[in-house]
C-alpha positions as CSV (number, residue, x, y, z in Angstrom):
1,X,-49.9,-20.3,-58.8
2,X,-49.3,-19.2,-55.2
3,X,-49.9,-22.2,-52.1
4,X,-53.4,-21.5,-50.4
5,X,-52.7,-21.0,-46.4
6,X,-54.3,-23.5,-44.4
7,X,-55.1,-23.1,-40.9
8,X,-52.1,-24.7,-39.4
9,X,-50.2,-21.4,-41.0
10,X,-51.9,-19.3,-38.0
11,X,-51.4,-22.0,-35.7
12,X,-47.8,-20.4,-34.7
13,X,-46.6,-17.2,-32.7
14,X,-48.7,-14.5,-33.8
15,X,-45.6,-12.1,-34.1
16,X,-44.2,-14.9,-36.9
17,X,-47.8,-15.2,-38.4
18,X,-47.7,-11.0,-38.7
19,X,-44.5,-11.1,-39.9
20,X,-45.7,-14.1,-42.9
21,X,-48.2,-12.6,-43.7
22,X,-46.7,-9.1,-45.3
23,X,-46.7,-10.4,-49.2
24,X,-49.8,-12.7,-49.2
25,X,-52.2,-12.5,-51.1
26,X,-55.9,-11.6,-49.4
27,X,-59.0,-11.9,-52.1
28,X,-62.8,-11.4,-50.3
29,X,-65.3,-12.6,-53.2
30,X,-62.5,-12.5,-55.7
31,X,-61.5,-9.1,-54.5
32,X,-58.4,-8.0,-53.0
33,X,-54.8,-7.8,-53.1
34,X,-50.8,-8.1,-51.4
35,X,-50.9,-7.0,-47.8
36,X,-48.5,-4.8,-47.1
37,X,-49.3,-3.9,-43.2
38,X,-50.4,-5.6,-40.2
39,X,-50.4,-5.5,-36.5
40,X,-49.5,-8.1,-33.8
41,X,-51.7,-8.4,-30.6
42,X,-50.9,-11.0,-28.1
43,X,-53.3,-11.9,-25.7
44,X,-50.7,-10.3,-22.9
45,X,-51.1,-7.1,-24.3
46,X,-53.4,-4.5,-22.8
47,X,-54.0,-3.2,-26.4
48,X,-55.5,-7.0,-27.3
49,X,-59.2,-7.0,-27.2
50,X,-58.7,-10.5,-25.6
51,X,-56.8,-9.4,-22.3
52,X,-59.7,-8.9,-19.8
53,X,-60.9,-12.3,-21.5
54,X,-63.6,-13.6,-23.1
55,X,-67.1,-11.3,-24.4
56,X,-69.7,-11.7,-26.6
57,X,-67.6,-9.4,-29.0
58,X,-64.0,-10.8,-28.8
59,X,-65.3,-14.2,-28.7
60,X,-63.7,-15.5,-31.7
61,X,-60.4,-14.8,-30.2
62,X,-60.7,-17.6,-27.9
63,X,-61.7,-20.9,-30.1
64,X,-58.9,-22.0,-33.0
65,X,-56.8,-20.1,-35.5
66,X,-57.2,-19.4,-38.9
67,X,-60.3,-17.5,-38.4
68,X,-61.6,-14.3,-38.9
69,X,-61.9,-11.6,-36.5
70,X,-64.3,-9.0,-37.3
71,X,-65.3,-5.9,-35.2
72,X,-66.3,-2.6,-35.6
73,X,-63.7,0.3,-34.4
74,X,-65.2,3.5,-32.9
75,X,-68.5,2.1,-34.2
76,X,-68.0,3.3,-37.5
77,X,-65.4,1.0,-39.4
78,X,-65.1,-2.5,-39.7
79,X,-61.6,-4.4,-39.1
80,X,-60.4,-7.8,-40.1
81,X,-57.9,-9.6,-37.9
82,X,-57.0,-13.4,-38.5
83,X,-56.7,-15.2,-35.0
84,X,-53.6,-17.1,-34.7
85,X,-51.8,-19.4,-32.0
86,X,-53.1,-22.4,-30.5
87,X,-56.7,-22.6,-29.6
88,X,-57.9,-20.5,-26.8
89,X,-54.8,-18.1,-26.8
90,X,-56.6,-15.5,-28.0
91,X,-54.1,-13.5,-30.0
92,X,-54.9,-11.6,-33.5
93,X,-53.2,-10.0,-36.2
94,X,-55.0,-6.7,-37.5
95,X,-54.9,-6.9,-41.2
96,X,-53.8,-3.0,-41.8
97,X,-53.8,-2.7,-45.4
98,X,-53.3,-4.6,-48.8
99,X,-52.2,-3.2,-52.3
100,X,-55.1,-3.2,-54.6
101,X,-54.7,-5.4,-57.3
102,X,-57.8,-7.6,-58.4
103,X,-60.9,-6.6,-58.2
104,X,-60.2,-2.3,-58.4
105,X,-64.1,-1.0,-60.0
106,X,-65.4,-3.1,-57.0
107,X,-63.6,-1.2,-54.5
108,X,-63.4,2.2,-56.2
109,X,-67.5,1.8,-56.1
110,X,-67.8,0.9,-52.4
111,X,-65.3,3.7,-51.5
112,X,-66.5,6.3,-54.1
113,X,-62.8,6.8,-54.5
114,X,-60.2,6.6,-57.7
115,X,-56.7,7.1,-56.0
116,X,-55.8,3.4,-56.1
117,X,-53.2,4.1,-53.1
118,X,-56.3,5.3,-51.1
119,X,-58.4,2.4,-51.3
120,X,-56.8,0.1,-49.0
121,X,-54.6,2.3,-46.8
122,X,-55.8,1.5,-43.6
123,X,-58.4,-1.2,-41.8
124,X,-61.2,0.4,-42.5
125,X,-61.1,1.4,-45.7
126,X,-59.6,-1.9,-46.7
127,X,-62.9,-3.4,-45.5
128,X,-64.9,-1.2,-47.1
129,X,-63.4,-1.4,-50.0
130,X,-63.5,-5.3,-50.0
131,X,-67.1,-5.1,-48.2
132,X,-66.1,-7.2,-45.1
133,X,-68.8,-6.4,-42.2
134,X,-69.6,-7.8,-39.2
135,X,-71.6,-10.4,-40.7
136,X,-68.3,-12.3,-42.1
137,X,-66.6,-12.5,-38.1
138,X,-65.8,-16.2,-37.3
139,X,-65.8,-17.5,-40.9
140,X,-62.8,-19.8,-41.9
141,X,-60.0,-18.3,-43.9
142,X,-59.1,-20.8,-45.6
143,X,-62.5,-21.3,-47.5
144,X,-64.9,-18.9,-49.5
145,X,-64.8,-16.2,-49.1
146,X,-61.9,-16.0,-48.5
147,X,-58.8,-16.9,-50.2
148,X,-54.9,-16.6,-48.9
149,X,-52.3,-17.2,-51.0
150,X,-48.6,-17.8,-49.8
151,X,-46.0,-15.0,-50.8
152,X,-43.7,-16.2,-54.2
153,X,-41.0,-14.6,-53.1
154,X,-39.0,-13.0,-50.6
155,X,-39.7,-9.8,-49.1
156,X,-37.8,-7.1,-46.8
157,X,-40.0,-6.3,-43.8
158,X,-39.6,-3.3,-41.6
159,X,-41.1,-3.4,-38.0
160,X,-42.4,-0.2,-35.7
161,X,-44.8,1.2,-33.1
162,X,-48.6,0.3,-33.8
163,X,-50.9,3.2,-34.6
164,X,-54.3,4.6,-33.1
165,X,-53.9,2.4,-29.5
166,X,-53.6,4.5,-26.2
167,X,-51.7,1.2,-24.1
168,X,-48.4,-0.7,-25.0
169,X,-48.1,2.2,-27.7
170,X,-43.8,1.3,-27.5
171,X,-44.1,-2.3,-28.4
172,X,-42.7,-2.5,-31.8
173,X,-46.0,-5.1,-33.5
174,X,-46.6,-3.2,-36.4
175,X,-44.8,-4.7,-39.8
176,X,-44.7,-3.8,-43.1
177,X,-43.9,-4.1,-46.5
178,X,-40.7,-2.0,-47.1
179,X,-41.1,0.8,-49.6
180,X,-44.5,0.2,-50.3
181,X,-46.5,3.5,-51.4
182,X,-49.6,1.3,-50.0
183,X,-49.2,1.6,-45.9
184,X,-51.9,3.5,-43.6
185,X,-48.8,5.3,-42.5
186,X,-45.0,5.3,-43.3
187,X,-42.7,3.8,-40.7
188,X,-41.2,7.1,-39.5
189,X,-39.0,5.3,-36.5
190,X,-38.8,1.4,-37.9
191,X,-37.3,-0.4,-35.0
């Protein structure tokens, strides 16, 4: 059986936490799968929610890692980031999707969807189909409901522009699982 991450795992560089976390394992109530895509945001950026500092909403950016970072986009979806670096940095990595592997009637009947490639391509889908809201922002991820597993093995990672921001659009944060059929989008220009 996989390692369980701890919080000292997000208590690094958030661009090596992004990178670590493409092949673990992310179950929500015993529902989930392998992430396959995720996005850096340092607290330097001007794409981070936590550059023009603290709010009510980004608040969980600023106290310790290994949290979760909920928020609605557009105010329609939900996305799940996990905060990483030392407390009070502020920096997150957007979870962008996961291959669906346990769990599949559960999210097939949240997202009224069968195309299993479908369900979790893309943050907000991925929380619907795991039913993360905003009511699960600032919960620990390393205790129910969540569970993160360690990747078993080695993985080839591909790295390219992030998707859907209007600022720092050339900084290459986005990373990936290579080949998977499972991305929000394929890495046309991988860096």
């Amino acid at each position: 059986m996989a390692k369980s991450l701890s919080q000292a795992f997000f208590r690094r560089s958030v661009h090596e936490v992004a990178r670590d976390l493409i092949g673990t394992t992310l179950l929500f109530k015993g529902v989930g799968g392998r992430i396959v895509e995720v996005e850096a945001y340092h607290h330097t950026d001007p794409a981070a929610h936590s550059f023009r500092g603290p709010t009510s909403r980004n608040a969980v950016m600023f106290g310790p890692p290994g949290y979760a970072y909920v928020y609605r986009s557009y105010g329609i979806h939900w996305c799940l980031n996990f905060v990483c670096e030392p407390e009070g940095s502020a920096s997150a990595v957007l979870i962008r999707a996961i291959e669906p592997e346990t769990g599949l009637a559960a999210m097939r009947r949240r997202r009224r969807l069968a195309d299993q490639r479908l369900l979790c391509a893309g943050p907000g889908r991925l929380c619907e189909a795991l039913g993360i809201a905003g009511a699960h922002n600032g919960l620990a991820l390393d205790a129910p409901p969540f569970e993160l597993f360690a990747r078993t093995a080695a993985v080839e990672i591909v790295a390219g522009p992030r998707i859907g921001i209007t600022k720092a659009v050339d900084k290459p944060w986005r990373y990936g699982l290579e080949g998977s059929r499972f991305l929000s989008r394929r890495f046309s220009s991988p860096i």
